[in-house]
DSSP file (Angstrom, degrees, kcal/mol; ACC not computed):
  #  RESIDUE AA STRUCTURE BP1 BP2  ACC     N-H-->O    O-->H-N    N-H-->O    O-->H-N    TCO  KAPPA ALPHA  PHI   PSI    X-CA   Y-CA   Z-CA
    1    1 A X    >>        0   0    0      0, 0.0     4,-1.3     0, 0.0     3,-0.7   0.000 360.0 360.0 360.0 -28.7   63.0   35.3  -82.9
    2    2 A X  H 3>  +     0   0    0      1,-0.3     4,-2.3     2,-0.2     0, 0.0   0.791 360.0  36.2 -53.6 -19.7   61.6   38.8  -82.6
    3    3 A X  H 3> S+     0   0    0      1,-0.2     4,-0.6     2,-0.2    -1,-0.3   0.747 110.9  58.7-105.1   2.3   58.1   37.7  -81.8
    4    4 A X  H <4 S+     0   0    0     -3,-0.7    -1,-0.2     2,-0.2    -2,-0.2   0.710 111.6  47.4 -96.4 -12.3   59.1   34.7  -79.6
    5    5 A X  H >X S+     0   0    0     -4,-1.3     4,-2.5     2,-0.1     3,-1.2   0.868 112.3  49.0 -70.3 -59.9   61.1   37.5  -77.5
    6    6 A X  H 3X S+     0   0    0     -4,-2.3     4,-0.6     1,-0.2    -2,-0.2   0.571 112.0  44.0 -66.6  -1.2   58.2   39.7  -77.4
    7    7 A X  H 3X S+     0   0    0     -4,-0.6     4,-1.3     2,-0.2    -1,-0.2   0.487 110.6  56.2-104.8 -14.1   55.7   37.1  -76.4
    8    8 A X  H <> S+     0   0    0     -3,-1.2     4,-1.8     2,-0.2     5,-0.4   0.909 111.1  49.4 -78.9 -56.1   58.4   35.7  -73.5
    9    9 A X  H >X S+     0   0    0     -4,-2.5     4,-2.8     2,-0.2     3,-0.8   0.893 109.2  46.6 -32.4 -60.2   58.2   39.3  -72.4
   10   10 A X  H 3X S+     0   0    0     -4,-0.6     4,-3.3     1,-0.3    -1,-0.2   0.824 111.4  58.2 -35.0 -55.5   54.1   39.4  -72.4
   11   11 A X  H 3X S+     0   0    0     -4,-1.3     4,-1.7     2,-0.2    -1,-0.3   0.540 105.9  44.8 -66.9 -42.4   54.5   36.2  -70.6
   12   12 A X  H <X S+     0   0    0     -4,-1.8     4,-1.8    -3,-0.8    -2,-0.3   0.787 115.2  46.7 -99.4 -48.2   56.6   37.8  -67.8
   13   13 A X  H  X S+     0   0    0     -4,-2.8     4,-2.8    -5,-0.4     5,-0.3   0.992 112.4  51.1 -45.5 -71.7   54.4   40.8  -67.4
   14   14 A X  H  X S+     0   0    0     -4,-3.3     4,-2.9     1,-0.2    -2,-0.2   0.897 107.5  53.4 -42.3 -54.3   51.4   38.4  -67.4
   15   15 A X  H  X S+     0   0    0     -4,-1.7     4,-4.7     2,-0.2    -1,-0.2   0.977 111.2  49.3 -46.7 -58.0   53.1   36.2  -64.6
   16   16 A X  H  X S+     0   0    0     -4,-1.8     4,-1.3     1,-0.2    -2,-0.2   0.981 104.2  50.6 -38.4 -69.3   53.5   39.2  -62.4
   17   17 A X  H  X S+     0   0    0     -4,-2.8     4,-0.9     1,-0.3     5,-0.2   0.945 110.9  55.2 -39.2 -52.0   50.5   40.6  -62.6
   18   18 A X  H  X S+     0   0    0     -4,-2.9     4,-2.3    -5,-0.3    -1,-0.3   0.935 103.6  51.7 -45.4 -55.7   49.3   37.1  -61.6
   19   19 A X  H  X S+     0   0    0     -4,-4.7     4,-1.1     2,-0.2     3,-0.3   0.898 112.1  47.8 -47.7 -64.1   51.3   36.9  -58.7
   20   20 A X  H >X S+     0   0    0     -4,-1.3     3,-3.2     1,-0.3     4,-0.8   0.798 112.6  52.7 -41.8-107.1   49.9   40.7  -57.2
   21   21 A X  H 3< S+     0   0    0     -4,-0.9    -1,-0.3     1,-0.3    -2,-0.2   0.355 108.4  42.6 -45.1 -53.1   47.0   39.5  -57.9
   22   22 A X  H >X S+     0   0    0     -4,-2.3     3,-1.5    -3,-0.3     4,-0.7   0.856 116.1  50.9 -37.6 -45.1   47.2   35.9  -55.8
   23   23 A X  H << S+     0   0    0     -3,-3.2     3,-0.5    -4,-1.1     4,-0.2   0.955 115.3  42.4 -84.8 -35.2   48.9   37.7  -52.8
   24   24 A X  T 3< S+     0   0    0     -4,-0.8    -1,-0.3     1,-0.2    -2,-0.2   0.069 131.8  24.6 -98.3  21.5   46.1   40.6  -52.6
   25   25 A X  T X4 S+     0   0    0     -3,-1.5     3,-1.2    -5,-0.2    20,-0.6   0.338  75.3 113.0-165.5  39.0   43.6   38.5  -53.1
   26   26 A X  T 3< S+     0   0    0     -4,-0.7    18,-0.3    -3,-0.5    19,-0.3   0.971  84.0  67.4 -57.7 -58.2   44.3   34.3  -52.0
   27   27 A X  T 3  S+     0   0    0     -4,-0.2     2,-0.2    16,-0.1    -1,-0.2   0.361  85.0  90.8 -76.2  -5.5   41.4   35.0  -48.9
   28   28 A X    <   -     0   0    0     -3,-1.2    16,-1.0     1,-0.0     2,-0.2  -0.606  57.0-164.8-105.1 173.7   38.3   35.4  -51.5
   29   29 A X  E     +A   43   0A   0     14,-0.3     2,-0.3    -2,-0.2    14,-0.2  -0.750  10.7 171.5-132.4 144.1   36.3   32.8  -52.7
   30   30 A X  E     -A   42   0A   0     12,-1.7    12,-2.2    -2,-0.2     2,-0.4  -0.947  27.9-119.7-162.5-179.9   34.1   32.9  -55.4
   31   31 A X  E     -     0   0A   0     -2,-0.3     2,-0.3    10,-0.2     9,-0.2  -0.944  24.4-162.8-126.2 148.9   31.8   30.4  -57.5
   32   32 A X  E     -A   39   0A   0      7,-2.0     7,-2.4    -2,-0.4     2,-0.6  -0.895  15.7-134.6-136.0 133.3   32.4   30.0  -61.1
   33   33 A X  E     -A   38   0A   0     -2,-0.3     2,-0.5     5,-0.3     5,-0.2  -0.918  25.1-176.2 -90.3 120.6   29.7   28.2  -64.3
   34   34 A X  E >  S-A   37   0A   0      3,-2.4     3,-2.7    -2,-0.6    -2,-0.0  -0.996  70.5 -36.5-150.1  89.9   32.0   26.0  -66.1
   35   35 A X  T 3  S-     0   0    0     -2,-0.5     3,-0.1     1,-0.3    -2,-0.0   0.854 124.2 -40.6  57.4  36.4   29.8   24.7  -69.0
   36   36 A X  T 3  S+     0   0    0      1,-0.4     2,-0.5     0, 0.0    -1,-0.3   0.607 114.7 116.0  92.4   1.3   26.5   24.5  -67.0
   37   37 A X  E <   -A   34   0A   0     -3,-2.7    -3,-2.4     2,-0.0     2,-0.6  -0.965  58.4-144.5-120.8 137.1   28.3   23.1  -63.9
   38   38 A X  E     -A   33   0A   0     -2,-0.5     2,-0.5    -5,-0.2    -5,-0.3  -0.857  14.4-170.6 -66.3  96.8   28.2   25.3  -60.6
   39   39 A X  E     -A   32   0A   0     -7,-2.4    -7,-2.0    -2,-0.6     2,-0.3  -0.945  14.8-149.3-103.0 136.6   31.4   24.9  -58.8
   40   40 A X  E     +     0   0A   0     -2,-0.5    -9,-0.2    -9,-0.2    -2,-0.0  -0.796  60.4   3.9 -85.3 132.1   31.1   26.5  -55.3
   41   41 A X  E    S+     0   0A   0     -2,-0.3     2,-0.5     1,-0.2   -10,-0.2   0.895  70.7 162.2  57.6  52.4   33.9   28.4  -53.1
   42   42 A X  E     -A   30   0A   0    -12,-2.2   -12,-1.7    -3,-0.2    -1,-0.2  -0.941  47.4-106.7-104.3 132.1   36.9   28.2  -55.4
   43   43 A X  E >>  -A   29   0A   0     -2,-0.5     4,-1.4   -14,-0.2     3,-0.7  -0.344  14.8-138.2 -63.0 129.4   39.7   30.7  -54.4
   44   44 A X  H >> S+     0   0    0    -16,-1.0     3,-2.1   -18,-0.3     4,-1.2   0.961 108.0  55.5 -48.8 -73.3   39.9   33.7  -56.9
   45   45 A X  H 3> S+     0   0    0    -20,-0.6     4,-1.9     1,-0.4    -1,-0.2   0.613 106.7  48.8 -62.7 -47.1   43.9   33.2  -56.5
   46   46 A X  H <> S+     0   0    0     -3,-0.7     4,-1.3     1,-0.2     5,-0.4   0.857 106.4  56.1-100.7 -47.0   43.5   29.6  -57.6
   47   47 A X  H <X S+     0   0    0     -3,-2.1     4,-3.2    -4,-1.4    -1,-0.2   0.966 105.9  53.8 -53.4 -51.6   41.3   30.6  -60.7
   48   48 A X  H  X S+     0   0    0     -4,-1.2     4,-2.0     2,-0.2    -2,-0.2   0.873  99.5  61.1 -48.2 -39.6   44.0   32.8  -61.9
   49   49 A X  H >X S+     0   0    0     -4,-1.9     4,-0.7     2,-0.2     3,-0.6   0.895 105.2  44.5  -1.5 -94.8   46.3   30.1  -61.7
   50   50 A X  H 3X S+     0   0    0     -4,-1.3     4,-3.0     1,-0.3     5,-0.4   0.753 116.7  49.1 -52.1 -35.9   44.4   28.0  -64.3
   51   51 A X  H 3X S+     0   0    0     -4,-3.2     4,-1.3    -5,-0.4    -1,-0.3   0.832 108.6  46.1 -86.0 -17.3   44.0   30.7  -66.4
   52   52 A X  H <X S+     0   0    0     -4,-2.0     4,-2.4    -3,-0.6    -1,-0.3   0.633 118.4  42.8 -69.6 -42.7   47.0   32.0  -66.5
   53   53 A X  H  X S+     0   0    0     -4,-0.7     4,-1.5     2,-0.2    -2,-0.2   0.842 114.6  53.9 -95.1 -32.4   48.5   28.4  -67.1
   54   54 A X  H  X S+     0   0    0     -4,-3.0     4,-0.8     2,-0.1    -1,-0.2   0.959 109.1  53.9 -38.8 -56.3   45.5   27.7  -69.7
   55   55 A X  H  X S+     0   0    0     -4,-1.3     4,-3.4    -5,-0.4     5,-0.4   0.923 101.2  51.0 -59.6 -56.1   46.6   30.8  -71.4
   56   56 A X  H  X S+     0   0    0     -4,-2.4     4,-0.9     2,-0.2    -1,-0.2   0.908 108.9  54.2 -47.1 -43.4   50.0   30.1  -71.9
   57   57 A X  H  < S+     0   0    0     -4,-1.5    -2,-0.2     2,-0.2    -1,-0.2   0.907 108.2  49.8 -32.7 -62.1   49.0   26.6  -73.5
   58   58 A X  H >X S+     0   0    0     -4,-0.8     3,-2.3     1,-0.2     4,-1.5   0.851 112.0  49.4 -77.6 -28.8   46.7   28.3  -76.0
   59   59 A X  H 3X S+     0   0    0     -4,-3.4     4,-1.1     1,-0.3    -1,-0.2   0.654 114.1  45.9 -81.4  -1.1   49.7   30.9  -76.9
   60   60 A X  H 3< S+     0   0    0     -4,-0.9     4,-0.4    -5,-0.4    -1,-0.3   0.411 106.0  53.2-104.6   3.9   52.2   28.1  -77.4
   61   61 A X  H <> S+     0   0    0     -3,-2.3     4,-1.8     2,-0.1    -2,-0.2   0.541 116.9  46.2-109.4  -5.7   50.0   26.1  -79.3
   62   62 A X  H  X S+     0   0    0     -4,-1.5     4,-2.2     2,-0.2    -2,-0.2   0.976 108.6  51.3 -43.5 -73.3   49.7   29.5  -81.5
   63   63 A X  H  X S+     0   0    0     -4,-1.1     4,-2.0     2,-0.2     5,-0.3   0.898 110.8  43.0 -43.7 -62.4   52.7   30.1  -81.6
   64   64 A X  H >> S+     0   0    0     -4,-0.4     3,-4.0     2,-0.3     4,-2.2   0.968 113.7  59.0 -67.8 -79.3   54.0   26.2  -83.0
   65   65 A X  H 3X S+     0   0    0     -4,-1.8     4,-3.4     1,-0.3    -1,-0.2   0.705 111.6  37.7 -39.6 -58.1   50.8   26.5  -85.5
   66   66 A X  H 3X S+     0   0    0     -4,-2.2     4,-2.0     1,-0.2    -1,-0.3   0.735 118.1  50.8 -51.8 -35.1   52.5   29.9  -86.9
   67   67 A X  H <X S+     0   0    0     -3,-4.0     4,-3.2    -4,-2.0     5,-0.3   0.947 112.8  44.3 -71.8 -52.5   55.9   28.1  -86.6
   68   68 A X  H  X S+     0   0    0     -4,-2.2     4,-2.7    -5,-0.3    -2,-0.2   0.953 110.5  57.0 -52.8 -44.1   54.6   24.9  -88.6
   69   69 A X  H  X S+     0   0    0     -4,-3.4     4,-2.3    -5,-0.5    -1,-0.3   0.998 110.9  41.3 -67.4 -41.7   52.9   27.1  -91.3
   70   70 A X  H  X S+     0   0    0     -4,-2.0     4,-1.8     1,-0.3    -2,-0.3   0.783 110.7  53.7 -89.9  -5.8   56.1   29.0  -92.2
   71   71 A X  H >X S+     0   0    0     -4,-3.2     4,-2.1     2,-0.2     3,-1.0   0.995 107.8  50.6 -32.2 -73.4   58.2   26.3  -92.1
   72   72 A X  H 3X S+     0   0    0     -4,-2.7     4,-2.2    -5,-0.3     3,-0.2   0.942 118.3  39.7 -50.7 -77.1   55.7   24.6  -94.6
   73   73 A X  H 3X S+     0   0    0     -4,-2.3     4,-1.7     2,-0.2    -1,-0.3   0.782 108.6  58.2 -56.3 -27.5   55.9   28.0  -97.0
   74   74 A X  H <X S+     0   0    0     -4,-1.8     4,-2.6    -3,-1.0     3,-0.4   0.987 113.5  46.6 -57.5 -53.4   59.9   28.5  -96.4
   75   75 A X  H  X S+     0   0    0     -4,-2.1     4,-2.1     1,-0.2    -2,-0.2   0.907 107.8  51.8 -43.2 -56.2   59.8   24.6  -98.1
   76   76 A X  H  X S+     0   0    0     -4,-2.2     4,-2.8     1,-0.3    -1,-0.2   0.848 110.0  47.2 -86.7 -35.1   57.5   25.2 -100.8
   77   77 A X  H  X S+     0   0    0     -4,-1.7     4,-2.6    -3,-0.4    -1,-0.3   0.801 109.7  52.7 -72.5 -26.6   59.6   28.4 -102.2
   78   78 A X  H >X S+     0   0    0     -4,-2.6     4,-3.0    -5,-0.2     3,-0.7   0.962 112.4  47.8 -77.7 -46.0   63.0   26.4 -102.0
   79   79 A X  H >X S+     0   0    0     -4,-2.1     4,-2.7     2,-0.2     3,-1.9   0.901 118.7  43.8 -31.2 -83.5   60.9   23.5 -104.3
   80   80 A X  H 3< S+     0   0    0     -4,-2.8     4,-0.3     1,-0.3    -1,-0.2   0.563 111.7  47.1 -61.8  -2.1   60.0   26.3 -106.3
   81   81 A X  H <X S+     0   0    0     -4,-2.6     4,-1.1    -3,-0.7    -1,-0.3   0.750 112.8  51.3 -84.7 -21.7   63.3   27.9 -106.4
   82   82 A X  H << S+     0   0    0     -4,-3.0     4,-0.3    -3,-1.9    -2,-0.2   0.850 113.7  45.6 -80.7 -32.8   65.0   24.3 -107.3
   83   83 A X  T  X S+     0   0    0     -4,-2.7     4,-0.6    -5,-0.3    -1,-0.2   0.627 109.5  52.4 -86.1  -0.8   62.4   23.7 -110.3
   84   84 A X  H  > S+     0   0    0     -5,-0.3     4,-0.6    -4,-0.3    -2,-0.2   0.570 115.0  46.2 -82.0 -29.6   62.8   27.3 -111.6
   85   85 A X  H  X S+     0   0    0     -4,-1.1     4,-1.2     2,-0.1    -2,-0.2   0.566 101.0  61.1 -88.9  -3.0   66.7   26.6 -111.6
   86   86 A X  H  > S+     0   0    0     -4,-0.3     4,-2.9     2,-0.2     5,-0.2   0.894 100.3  50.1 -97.0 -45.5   66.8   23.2 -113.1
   87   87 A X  H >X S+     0   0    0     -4,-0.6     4,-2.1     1,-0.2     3,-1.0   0.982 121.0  47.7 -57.1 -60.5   65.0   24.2 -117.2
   88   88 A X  H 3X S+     0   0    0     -4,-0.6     4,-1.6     1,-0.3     5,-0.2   0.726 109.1  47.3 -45.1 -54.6   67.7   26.9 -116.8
   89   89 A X  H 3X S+     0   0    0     -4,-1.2     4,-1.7     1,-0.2    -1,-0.3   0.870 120.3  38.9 -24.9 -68.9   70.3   24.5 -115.8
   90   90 A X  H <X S+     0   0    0     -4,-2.9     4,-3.2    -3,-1.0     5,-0.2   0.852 108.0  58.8 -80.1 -20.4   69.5   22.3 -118.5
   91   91 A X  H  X S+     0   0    0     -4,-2.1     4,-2.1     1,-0.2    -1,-0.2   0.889 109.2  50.7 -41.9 -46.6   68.8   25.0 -121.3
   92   92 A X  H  X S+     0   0    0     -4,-1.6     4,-1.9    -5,-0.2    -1,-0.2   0.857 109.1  52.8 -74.3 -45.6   72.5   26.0 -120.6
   93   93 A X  H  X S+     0   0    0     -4,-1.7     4,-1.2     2,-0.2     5,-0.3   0.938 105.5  52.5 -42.5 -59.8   73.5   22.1 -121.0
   94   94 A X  H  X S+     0   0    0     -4,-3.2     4,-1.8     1,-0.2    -2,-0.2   0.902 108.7  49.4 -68.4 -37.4   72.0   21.8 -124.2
   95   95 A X  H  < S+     0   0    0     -4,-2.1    -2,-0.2    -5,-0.2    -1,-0.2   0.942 105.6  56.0 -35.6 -69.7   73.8   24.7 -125.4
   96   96 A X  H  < S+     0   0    0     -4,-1.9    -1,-0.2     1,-0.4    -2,-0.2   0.563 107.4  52.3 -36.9 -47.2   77.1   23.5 -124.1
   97   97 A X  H  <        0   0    0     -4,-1.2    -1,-0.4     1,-0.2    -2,-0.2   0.731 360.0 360.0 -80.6 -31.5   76.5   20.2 -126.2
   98   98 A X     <        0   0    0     -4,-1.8    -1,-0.2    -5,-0.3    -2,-0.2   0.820 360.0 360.0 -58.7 360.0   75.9   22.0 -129.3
């Protein structure tokens, strides 16, 4: 929970700044190279926007990849804690019968 707090944080910082920037600067223009394509007269404010809303995408799909892997590794040590308890389990069984 610690890092999904510190990244909400990041996230709230980041939005600000985005906003300042949009109000001080809505009235400029600028043209941008997008993979070999020229787009002409797109508002600075409006670029932040997307990038800002891009960015958040790629850190939430970070974030869920990071979630997914330790999920995956919490699983794999309770497996290996349930087949490390079971020879014990039965060692103790056979005893028990003797």
């Amino acid at each position: 929970m610690k890092k999904i707090g510190a990244l909400l944080i990041i996230l709230l910082l980041l939005s600000g700044f985005a906003t300042w920037f949009i109000l001080l600067n809505i009235s400029y223009f600028t043209s941008i190279n997008l993979f070999g394509y020229l787009i002409e007269n797109v508002s600075s404010g409006a670029l932040v926007l997307v990038s800002f809303i891009i960015g958040g995408i790629i850190i939430w799909l970070i974030s869920f990849i990071a979630y997914s892997i330790e999920i995956q590794q919490l699983k794999e040590q309770i497996q290996k804690a349930k087949i490390e308890r079971q020879p014990s389990n039965r060692e103790e069984e056979h005893k028990e019968g003797k």
